[in-house]
C-alpha positions, 0 to 999 in steps of 0.5 A: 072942738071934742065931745063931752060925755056926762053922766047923770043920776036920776032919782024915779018917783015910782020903782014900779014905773022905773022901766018908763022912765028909762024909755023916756030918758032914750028919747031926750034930744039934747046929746045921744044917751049911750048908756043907762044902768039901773043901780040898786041902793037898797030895800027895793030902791034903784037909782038911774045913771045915764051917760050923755054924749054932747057936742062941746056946748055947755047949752046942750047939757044945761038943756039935757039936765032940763029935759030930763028934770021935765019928764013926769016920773023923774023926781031929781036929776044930779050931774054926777060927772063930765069928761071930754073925749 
C-alpha cells in the first residue's frame, strides 16, 4: 500500500513555550514528522502546522492526533488535511 501525509494544526497553550512544543511534536512515534511551520494569526499569536507521514494505517493517525493532544503545552489539535502519496 502508498503513504499518507497528514498534516495537523496545533494550538499551544503558552506562545513563550511554543519553541517547547515544537521539540516535542519531532519526538512523536507514531509517523515521521517531516516538517513544522510556525504560522503567525495575529497580535503575537501562532499557530503550529506539522506534516506527518504515515504507512497506510488509519491507526497510526488516530494514534498520532492522540500523542500529540497528550503533550502537556499543546491546547488543541485538528487534522487539517490528508493525501496519499
Amino acid at each position: 500500500m502508498g503513504k499518507t501525509i497528514a498534516i495537523f494544526k496545533v494550538n499551544v497553550s503558552d506562545m513563550e513555550k511554543i519553541d517547547e512544543a515544537i521539540a516535542l511534536i519531532r519526538k512523536i512515534k507514531k509517523g515521521a514528522v517531516k516538517d513544522i511551520k510556525r504560522i503567525p494569526i495575529g497580535f503575537g499569536v501562532e499557530i503550529i502546522k506539522a506534516a506527518v507521514l504515515f504507512e497506510e494505517k488509519k491507526e497510526d493517525i488516530e494514534g498520532a492526533t492522540a500523542e500529540i493532544k497528550a503533550i502537556p503545552l499543546v491546547e488543541d489539535v485538528e487534522m487539517e488535511g490528508m493525501t496519499l502519496l
